[in-house]
N, C-alpha and C positions, 0 to 999 in steps of 0.2 A: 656756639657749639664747638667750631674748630679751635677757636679760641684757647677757650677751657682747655682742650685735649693735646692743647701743645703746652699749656701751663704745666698739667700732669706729667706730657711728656718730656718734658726739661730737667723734673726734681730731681736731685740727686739720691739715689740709695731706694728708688722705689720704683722697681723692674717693670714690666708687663702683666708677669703672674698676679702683683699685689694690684694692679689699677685697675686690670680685669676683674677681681673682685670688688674693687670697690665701686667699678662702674655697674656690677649687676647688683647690687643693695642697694645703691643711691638712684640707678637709672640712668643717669648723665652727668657728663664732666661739670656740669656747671655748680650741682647739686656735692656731690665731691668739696668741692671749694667751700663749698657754703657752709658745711656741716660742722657743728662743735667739738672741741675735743675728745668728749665725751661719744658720741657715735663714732669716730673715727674708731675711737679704740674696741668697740666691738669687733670691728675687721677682724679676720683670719691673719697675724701678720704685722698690724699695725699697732706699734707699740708707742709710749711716751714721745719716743724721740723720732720718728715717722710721720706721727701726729701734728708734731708740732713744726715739721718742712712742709706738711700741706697748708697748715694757717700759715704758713708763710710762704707759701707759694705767690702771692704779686710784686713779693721783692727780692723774688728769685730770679722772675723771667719776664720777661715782655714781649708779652705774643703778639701785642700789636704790631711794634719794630720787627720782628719775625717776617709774619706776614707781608708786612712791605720788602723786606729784601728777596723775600721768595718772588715778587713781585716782579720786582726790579730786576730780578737775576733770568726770568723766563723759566722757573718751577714750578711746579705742583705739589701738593699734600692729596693721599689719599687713604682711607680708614677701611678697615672692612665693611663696612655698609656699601663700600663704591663697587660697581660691578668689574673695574679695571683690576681690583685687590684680585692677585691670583689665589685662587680658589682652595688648592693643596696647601695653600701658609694660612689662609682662614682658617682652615681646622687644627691647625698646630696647637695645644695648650699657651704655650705661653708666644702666642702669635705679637708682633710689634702692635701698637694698637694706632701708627699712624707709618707711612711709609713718606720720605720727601722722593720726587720724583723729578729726574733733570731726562729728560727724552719724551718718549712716549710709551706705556704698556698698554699690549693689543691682547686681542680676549685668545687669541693663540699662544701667548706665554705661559697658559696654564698647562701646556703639555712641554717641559720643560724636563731636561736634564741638566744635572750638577758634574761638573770636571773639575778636578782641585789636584793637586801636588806640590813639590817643592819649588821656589824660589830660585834652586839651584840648579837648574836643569841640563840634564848632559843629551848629547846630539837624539840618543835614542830616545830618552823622556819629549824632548822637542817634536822629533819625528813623529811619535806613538799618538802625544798629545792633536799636532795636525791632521794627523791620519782621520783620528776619532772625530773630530768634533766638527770636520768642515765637511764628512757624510752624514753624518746625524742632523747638522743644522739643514744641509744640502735635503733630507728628507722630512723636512719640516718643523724637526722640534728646536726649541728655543735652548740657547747654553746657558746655563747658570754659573759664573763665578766670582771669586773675589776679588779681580782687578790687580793682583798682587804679580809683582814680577818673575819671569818662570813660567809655569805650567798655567798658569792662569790669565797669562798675557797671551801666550801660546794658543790658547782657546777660544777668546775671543776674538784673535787677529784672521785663525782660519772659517769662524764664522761668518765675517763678516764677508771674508774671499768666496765662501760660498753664496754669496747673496742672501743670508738667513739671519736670523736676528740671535744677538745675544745680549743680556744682563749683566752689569756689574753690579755687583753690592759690596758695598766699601765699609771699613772698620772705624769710620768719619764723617764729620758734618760734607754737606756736600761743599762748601762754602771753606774747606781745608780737605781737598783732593788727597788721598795719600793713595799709593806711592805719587810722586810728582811728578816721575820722571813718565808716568803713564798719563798725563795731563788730554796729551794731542790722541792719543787710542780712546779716552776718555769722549772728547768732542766729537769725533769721530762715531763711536757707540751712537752716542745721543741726538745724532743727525741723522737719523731716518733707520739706525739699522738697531734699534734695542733703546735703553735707558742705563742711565748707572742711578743707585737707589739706594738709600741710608733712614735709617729708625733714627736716628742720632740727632740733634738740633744743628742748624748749619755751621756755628761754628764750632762744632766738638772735636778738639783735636783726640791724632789715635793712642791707643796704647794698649796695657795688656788685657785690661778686660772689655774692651769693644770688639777686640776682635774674634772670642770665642762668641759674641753676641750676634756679631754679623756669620759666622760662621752657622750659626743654628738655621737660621735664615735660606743662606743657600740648601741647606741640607732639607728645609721643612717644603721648600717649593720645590724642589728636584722630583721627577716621580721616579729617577733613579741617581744612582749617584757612581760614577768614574774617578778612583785613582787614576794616576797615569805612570806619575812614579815619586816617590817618598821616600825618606829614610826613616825610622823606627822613633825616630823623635819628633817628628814632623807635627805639625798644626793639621792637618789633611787629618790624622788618623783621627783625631775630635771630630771634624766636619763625621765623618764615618759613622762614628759611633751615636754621634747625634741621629744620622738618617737611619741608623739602625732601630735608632727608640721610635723613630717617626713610621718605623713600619717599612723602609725606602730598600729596595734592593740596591743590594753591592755590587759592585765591578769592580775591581784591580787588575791593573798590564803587571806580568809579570817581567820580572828583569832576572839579570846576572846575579848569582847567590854569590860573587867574588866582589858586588859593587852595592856601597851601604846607601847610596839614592835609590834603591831599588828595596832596601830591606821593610820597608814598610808594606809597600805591595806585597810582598811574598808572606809576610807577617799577616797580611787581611785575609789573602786566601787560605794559608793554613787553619785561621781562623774561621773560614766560612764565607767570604765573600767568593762571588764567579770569577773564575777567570776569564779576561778579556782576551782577544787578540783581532778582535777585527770587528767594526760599527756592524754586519749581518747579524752577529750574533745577539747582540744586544736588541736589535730593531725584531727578531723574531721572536724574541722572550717579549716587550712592549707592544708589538705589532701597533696594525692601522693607522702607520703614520708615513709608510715609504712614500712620500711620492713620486721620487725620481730615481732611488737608492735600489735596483733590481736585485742587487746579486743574491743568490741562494748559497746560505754559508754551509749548508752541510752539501753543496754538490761540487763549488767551486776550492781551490784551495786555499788554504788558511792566510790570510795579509795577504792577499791577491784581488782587492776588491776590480769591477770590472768600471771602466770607464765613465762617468756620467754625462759627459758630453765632447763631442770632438772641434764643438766652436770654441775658435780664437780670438782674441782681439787684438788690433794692427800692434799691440804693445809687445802681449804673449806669443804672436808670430815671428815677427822680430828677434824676441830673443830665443826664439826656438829652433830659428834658423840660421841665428849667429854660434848656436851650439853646434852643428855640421855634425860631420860623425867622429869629435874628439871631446876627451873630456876638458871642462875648464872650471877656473874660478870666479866667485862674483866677479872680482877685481880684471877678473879676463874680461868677461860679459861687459862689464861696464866700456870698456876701450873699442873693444868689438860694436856693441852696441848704439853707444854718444848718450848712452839712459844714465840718468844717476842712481846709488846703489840701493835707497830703497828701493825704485821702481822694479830695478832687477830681478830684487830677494823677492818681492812679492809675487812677481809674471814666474819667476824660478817654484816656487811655493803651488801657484793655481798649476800652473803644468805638471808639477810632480801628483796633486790630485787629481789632476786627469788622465793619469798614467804615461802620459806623455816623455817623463824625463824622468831622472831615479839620480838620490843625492848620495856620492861617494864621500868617505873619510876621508878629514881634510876638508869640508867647506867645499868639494869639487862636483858636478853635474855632467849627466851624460847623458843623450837623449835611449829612450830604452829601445 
């Protein structure tokens, strides 16, 4: 049966939508394969030349080979029949009809938000993006994004600082990572804190139409969906409009109407998406999932979420007390410290979510 359904899933030129249907006429992938040209082309869809990539679907693909590097690699496959398949992408129309899976997904993924933006992210998109994502996960739901650099590296890096779990879903086989320079947030993800996950065959390299594919994706599991910040051209406003058709409520941060990273967000909302400005608000429009996230957005003020915890670690101490009462730069912190500069940005990062410290223009820190 898996067999079959990564044969299916391999052909070229024959989406979800159409294997969906031919899986409900036939019954199983295997049955698919077997069928003469003559029923194929009863399908909805399936024409001459469709027809004739399924009878030649066993020298197309080798699902045997597949399955052994899946093996080999420490992945998984799984279909909607499996009860790990998150439940909000089951019901999508034209849901993936197999997911590869490098990590673990836990039956908690299903209550999942989507955060997506530019690529090009400026200090505030960065900030806006951490803010959101590392309360949200902080209050139990899973972040959904595309792993893409920008707003999407952004979200997953604060989820994970919150000890909560995030998904990558990538526009690529798993087996050609893209972006590459996100390899090590990649390993990272898929070592206890989430999964990165791709419909795609492992070695499918990206390009321009996988990644509106994996964008549907994020948008069909999201049970809401977060701009953070975008420009009017951007890939994000498709994820949007996909979670729109799915039913999926909007959020967009708004930004500077003088700064065009931001004109997409301002764009959604005029259009009808919420405006965001702070994880309370979202979590009382979703409810039943705070579970450490207290604050009351209509009593407290607006971006002033309250503290989630005032435990440090000898790392986050350290540099919170190499901060004194003056402002500095990483590059300060590092000298002061003896920490090297990730460790800084990241202890600099959980601090500033613990309201502990507030990031000046300039790359500079100040304890608040």
């Amino acid at each position: 049966m898996l067999e079959a359904l990564l044969s299916l899933n391999a052909l070229p030129k024959i989406g979800p939508v159409r294997i969906r249907r031919l899986l409900d006429h036939f019954g199983c992938a295997e049955k698919v394969l077997k069928a003469d040209k003559d029923r194929l082309m009863r399908i909805d869809g399936i024409g001459p030349e469709l027809a004739e990539i399924l009878l030649n679907a066993s020298s197309l693909c080798d699902p045997v080979a597949e399955l052994k590097e899946l093996r080999e690699r420490g992945l998984s496959v799984i279909t909607p029949e499996d009860p790990d398949f998150p439940a909000t992408l089951r019901e999508a129309y034209d849901r993936p009809i197999l997911l590869y899976v490098w990590g673990k997904l836990e039956e908690r993924d299903r209550h999942a938000i989507g955060i997506v933006g530019t690529r090009r992210a400026s200090i505030y998109g960065k900030n806006s993006t951490q803010k959101l994502s590392y309360h949200l996960a902080r209050s139990g739901f899973t972040i959904v994004s595309g792993l893409a650099l920008g707003v999407d590296t952004f979200a997953h890096e604060a989820a994970i600082a919150a000890g909560g779990r995030t998904v990558g879903v990538i526009g690529s086989g798993l087996a050609r990572l893209y972006p590459g320079e996100n390899m090590a947030l990649a390993e990272k993800i898929a070592d206890g804190h989430g999964a990165i996950v791709s419909e795609f065959p492992l070695h499918t390299p990206p390009d321009k139409q996988t990644f509106p594919q994996r964008n549907r994706i994020v948008a069909a599991w999201s049970k809401a969906l977060i701009v953070t910040e975008c420009p009017t051209w951007s890939g994000s406003l498709i994820t949007a409009n996909l979670a729109a058709e799915y039913g999926r409520p909007i959020y967009a941060v708004p930004g500077p109407i003088d700064k065009p990273t931001s004109g997409g967000c301002n764009q959604l909302i005029r259009n009808g998406a919420t405006l965001l400005t702070d994880a309370g608000e979202i979590l009382e429009d979703l409810g039943g999932l705070a579970l450490d996230f207290k604050e009351n957005s209509k009593s407290s003020p607006a971006s002033a979420p309250a503290p989630v915890t005032v435990d440090l670690t000898d790392e986050e101490r350290q540099i919170f007390e190499a901060l004194g009462d003056s402002e500095h730069s990483i590059d300060h912190l590092v000298d002061l410290s003896g920490q090297p500069a990730p460790v800084v940005s990241t202890c600099l990062l959980k601090l500033e979510m613990k309201k502990l410290v507030r990031a000046l223009p300039g790359f500079r820190y100040v304890r608040r």
